[in-house]
C-alpha positions, -999 to +999 in steps of 0.1 A: -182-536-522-186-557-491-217-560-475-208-542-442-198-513-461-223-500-486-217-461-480-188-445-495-163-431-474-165-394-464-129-389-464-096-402-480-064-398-479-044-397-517-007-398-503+006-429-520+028-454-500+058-438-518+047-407-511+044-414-473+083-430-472+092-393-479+083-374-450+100-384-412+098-424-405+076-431-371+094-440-345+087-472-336+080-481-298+110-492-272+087-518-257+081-535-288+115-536-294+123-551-264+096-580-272+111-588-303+141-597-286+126-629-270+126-641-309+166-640-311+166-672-287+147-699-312+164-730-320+155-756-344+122-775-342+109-802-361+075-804-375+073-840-369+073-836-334+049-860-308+018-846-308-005-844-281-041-858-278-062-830-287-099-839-292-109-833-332-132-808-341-161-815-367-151-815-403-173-787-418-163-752-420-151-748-384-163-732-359-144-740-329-161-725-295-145-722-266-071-661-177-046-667-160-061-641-131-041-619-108-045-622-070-044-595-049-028-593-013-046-590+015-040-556+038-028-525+032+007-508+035+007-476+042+042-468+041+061-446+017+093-448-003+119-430+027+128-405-009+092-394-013+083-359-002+052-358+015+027-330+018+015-316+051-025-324+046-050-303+069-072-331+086-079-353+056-070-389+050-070-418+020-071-453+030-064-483+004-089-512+003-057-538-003-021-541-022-030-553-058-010-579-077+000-570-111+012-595-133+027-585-161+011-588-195-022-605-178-058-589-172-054-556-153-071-561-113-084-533-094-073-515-065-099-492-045-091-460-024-116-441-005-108-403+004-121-383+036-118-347+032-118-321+057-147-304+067-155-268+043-136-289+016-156-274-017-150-270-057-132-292-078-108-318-062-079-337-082-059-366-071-027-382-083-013-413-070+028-412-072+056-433-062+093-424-057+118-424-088+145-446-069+124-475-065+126-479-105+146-508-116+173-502-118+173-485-088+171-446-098+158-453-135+142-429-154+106-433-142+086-422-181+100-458-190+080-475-163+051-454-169+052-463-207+047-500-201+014-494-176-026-482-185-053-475-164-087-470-165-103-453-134-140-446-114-147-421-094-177-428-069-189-457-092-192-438-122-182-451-156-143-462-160-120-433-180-090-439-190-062-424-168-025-417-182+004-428-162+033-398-164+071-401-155+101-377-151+117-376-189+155-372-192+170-337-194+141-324-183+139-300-152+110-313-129+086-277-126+060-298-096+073-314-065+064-348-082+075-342-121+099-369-114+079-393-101+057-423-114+024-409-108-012-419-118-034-391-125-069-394-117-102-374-126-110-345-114-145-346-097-163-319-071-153-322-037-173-344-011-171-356+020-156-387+011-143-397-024-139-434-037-115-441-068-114-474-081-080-479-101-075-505-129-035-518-136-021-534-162+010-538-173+031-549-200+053-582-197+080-566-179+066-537-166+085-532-129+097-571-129+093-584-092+089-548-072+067-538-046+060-496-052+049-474-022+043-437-024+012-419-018-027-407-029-029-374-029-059-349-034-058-312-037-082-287-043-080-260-071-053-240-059-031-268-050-037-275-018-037-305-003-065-319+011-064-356+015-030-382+015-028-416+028-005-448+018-002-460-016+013-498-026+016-522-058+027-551-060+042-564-093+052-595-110+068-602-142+052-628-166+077-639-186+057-675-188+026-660-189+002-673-213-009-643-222+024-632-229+037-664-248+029-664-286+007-685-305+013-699-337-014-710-363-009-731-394-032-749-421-020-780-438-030-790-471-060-810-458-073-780-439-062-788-406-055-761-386-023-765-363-017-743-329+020-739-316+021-722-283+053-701-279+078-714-251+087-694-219+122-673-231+154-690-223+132-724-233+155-746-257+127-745-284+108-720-293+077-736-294+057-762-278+044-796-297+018-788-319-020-793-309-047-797-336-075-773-339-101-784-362-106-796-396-123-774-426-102-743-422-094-750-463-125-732-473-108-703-466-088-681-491-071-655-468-066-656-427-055-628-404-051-620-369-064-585-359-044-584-325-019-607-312-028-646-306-012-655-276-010-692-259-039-680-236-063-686-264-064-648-265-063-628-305-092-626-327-092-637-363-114-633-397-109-658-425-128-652-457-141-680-477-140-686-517-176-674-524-158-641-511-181-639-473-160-628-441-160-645-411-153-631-381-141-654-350-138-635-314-114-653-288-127-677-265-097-676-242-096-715-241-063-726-255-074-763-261-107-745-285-089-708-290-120-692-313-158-690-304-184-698-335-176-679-361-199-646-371-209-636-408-194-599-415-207-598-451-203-609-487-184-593-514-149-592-499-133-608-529-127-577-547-099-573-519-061-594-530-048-586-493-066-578-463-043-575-424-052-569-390-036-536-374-025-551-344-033-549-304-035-561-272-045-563-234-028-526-227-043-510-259-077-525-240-074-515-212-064-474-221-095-471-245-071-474-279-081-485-312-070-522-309-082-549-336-091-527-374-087-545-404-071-531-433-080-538-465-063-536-503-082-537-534-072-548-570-073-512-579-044-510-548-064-485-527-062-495-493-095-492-467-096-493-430-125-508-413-131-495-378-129-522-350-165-518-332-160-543-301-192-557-310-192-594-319-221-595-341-212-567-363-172-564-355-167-533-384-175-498-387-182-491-426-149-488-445-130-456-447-106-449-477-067-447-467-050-443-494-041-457-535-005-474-547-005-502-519+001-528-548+033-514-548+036-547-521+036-579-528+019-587-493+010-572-460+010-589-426-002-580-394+032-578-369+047-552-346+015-529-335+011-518-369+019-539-402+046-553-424+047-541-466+073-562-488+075-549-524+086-577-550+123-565-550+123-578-511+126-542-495+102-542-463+082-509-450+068-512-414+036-488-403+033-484-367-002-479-361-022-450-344-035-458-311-061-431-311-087-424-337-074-407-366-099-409-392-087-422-420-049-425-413-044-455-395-007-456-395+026-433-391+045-426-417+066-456-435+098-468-423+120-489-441+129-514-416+150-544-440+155-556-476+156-590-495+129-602-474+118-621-511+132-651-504+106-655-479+070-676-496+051-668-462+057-638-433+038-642-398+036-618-368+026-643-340+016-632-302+007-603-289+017-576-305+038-596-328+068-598-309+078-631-329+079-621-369+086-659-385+098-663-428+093-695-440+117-705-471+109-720-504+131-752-492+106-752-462+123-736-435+111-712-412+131-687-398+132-660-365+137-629-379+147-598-368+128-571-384+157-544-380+188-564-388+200-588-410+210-616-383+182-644-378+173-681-365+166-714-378+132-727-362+132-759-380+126-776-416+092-789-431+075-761-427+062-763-466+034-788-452+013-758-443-007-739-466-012-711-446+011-691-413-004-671-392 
């Protein structure tokens, strides 16, 4: 049993893989579905393309060391959306520090609002922070779409950062509140005071609310409903669709142990990937490498490799594109008994809201599968394992792709689990969906970029395909692709 794990779990889950393919498949998520499209427009690349100067790495087992930042406007708009319906506030007022600039699928930035209540103001306050339903795009869009693609996290008066859920009006749904129907923050509920502070964190994902500015309102109540406090709420946003942290990453190791990086083109590019850039040398020692969240062209996505004496190595992102991993970290010995291990996928949004983002899942030879708890602790990134489940060598291999991971039996029929975001002991996944079949044609699968929204087959003539993970249709990335030992 591996060295970070010497206790045996507490709790297990029997249901076999089989078993789980019989109750309701998991939905899987609109916005991943809508990253997967960027996939559909690769075209052919060559291996043997000109590569750029990249300074080599030393030849022993490598440990290669070593974001784009959002800017925020200066000032303050106070003015609402002309739709909003604004409450009639006794005295109070809520200023904003500055309009933040949110670019999407980048680091989230802050935005601060302090809160003067009226005088006598006493017992527990809340706040929400809400903006009008016509200023979605398209103009009047349904506003629980636009509110899926953001997180927050949240401070009240300097305290600690909570995470805070972002609601929208849902479709054949009669609104019950005044604001049901709009995009609205909702913040902690704190005693009243004489002034309030709430420091907001945004992030959103890669197309979030494209190029629109928001304005609505901040509005704090008291228990009953009353409204204390309102003042001028604004957000900027931008879409990212060149961001680096939004372009994919794609990592290969030829036969010499050379590791490879291709950074994913902006969509609409004519290749789907730039030139590729040399990492290091040594990466040979190393009998099974995966991604536990999405390695993007940012030098973002963490990665363990284990070694042939069976030790784990664990290497954190450095978020330097030119060295993408800092020094490697020993997890533990004894990880040979494993034949498939997979990250469970993640990324900057799954950060940012407090979700479980970056597990490892594990199969043994006996084809129980184990789940090892990302920590977010560099020097010991795993909780002790917790059983899953037994009759995962009904696949012939799992990768990490699509917030969750990909199963292929022999016979070529592929399963996708969409993860949990939320701790749920020892079920990482939902149930099984069958997503495509004769997928065994396929020698090597990879789920590249954050939150795998390219999922790449390579051949056994060597060439490496686009795939769609839902259809049958796909797209020719290029020939030669045999070279590598390793995709991932």
């Amino acid at each position: 049993m591996p060295a970070s794990s010497p206790a045996s779990p507490s709790a297990s889950l029997s249901a076999s893989p089989s078993a789980a393919g019989g109750r309701a498949p998991g939905a899987g998520r609109t916005r991943r579905l809508r990253l997967l499209a960027t996939a559909c427009a690769a075209v052919a690349l060559s291996v043997t393309a000109a590569l750029p100067a990249v300074a080599d790495t030393p030849s022993a087992p490598p440990a290669p060391v070593t974001a784009a930042s959002a800017g925020a406007t200066a000032g303050h708009t106070a003015a609402g959306s002309p739709s909003l319906v604004r409450p009639n506030v006794p005295g109070g007022s809520v200023t904003q520090d500055a309009v933040p600039l949110v670019i999407g699928g980048t680091r989230p930035v802050t935005t601060t609002f302090t809160a003067t209540l009226p005088a006598g103001a006493h017992g527990p306050v809340s706040a929400i922070m809400a903006f009008g339903e016509d200023q979605m795009p398209p103009a009047g869009g349904y506003t629980w779409r636009i509110a899926a693609g953001l997180a927050s996290t949240c401070s009240v008066n300097d305290g600690p950062f909570v995470p805070c859920d972002w609601r929208g009006g849902s479709p054949g749904e009669e609104p019950v509140g005044p604001y049901d129907e709009y995009l609205r923050l909702i913040l902690p509920t704190v005693e009243a005071a004489p002034t309030i502070t709430y420091r907001i964190r945004i992030a959103s994902d890669p197309y979030g609310v494209a190029g629109e500015r928001l304005t609505g309102f901040l509005l704090v109540s008291d228990a009953d409903g009353g409204a204390l406090a309102d003042g001028g709420a604004a957000i900027q946003f931008r879409t990212a669709a060149d961001s680096p942290y939004y372009r994919p990453a794609l990592y290969a190791v030829d036969g010499s142990g050379v590791m490879w990086r291709y950074d994913g083109t902006a969509p609409g590019s004519a290749a789907p990937f730039q030139p590729r850039a040399r990492v290091g040398a040594g990466w040979g020692v190393y009998t099974a490498i995966t991604p536990l969240i999405g390695t993007t062209a940012a030098g973002s996505g963490d990665v363990v490799a284990r070694d042939s004496a069976g030790v784990l190595w664990y290497y954190r992102q450095s978020g330097n594109p030119a060295q993408p991993f800092q020094p490697r970290v020993r997890v533990g010995a004894g990880w040979n008994i494993y034949t498939a291990i997979a990250g469970t996928g993640g990324g900057t949004l799954d950060e940012l809201a407090d979700q479980r983002s970056g597990d490892l899942v594990a199969r043994d030879s006996g084809g129980v599968l184990w789940l090892y708890r990302a920590t977010g602790d560099p020097a010991a990134p795993f909780a002790p394992r917790v059983r899953v489940g037994s009759g995962w060598n009904a696949y012939s291999s799992i990768t990490t792709s699509q917030d969750g991971v990909i199963a292929r039996e022999p016979s070529g029929v592929v399963w996708r689990y969409n993860r949990h975001h939320t701790d749920t002991g020892s079920e990482p996944f939902a149930a099984r969906e069958q997503v495509n079949e004769g997928w065994n044609i396929y020698t090597a699968l990879s789920g590249a970029g954050a939150d795998g929204q390219l999922l790449l087959g390579r051949d056994a003539a060597g060439k490496l395909w686009s795939l769609n993970p839902v259809g049958s249709n796909r797209t020719l990335v290029g020939g030669g692709w045999n070279i590598y030992s390793r995709l991932f």
